[in-house]
MIGU-704090 format. One record per residue (C-alpha): chain; residue in one letter; x, y, z; residue number from 0. Coordinates in steps of 0.02 Angstrom, whole numbers, padded with zeros to 5 digits, always signed. Layout:
R chain resn      u      v      w resi
R     A    A      X      Y      Z  NUM
...
This chain:
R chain resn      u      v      w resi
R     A    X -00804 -00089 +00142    0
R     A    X -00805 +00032 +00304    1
R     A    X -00742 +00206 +00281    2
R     A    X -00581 +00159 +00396    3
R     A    X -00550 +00010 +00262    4
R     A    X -00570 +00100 +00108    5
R     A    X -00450 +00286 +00206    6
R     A    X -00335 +00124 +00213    7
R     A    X -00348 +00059 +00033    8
R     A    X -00322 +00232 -00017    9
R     A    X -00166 +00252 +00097   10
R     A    X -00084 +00092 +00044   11
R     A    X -00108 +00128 -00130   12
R     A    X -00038 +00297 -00132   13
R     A    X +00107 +00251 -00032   14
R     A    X +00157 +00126 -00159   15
R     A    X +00147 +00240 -00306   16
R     A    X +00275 +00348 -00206   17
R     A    X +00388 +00183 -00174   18
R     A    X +00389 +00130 -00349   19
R     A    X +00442 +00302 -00395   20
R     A    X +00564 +00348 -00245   21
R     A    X +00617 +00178 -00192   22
R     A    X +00601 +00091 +00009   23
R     A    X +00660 +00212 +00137   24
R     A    X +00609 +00368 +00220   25
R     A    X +00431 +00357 +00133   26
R     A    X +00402 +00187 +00184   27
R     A    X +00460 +00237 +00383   28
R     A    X +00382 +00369 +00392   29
R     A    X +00193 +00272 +00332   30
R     A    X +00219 +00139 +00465   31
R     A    X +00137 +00143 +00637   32
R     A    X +00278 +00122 +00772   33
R     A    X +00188 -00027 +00821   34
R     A    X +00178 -00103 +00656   35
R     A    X +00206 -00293 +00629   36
R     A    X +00288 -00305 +00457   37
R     A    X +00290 -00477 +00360   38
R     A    X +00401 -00519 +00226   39
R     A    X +00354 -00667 +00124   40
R     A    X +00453 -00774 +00038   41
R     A    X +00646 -00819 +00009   42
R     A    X +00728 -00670 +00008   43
R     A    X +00872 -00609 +00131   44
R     A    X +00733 -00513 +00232   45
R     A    X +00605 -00622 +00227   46
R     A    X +00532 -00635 +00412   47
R     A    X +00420 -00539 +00521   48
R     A    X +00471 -00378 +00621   49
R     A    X +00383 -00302 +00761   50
R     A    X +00401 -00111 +00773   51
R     A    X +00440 +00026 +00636   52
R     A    X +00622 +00035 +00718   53
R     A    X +00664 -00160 +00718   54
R     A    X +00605 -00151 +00540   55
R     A    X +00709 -00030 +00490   56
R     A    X +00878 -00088 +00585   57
R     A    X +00835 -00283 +00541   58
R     A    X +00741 -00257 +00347   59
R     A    X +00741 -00099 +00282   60
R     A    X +00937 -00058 +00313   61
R     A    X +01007 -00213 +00264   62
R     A    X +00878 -00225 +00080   63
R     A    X +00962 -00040 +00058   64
R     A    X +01134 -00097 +00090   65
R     A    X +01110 -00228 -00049   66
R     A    X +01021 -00167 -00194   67
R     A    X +01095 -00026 -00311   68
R     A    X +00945 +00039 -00349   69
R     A    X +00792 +00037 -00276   70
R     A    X +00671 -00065 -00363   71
R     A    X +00515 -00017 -00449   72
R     A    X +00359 -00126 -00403   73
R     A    X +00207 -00187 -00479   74
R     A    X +00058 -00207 -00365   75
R     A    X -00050 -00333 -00411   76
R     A    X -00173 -00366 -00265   77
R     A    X -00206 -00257 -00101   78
R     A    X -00316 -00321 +00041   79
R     A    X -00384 -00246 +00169   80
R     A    X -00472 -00303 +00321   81
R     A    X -00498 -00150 +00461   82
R     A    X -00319 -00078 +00501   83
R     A    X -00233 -00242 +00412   84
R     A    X -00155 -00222 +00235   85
R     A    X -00081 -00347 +00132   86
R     A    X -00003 -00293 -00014   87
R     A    X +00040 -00429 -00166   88
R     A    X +00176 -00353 -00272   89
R     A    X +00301 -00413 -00388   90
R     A    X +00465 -00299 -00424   91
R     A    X +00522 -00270 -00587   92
R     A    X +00699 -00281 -00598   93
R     A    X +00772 -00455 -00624   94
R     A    X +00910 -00456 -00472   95
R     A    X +00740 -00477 -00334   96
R     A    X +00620 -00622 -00322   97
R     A    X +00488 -00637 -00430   98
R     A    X +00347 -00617 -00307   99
R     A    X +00364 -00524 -00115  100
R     A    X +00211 -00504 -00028  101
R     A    X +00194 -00450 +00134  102
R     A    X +00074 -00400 +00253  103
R     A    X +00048 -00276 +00380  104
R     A    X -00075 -00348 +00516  105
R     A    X -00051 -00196 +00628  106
R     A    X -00118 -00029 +00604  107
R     A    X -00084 +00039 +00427  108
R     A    X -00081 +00215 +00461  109
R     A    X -00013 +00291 +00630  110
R     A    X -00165 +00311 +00748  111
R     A    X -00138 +00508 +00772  112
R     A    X -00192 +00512 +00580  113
R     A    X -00333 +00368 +00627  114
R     A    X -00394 +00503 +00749  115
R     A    X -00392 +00636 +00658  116
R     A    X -00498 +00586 +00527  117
């Protein structure tokens, strides 16, 4: 594993420890390149892919808040990483969501300013 693929391991697994403790929203925008290409797997009312951090948040992120309660916590069971691509396997806990929601974010994982600064 290259030192940009395991900064990015590291990064995706801290940033889901916060969103299993605070929930999706502000944490989740604020980890996503403005570039990023978001895909959400599965059946759920959100499932599809979004290009850029603010047609994911209008089109995904807004709408999952508008119809959960709470925000769920999640399990992670499987995080792969190829360069500055993350795909995250994780299953949430609660019994209102679908079993299993991967997705996968094929475009940079962290915002480049923080790629070039380290």
């Amino acid at each position: 594993m290259t030192e940009t693929e395991e900064r990015n391991r590291a990064f995706v697994q801290a940033l889901f420890a916060v969103l299993s403790e605070k929930g999706y929203g502000q944490e989740l925008l604020d980890a996503l390149a403005e570039d990023v290409t978001f895909h959400a797997m599965g059946k759920s009312p959100i499932a599809g892919s979004y290009h850029g951090k603010e047609n994911y948040r209008r089109n995904a992120l807004e709408p999952l808040q508008a119809r959960i309660a709470t925000s769920p916590t999640m399990e992670v069971h499987r995080i792969l990483i190829d360069g500055d691509m993350a795909c995250v396997q994780f299953r949430t806990l609660e019994r209102f969501r679908l079993k299993w929601n991967p997705f996968c974010l094929p475009k940079p994982v962290i915002p480049r300013e923080e790629a070039r600064a380290a």
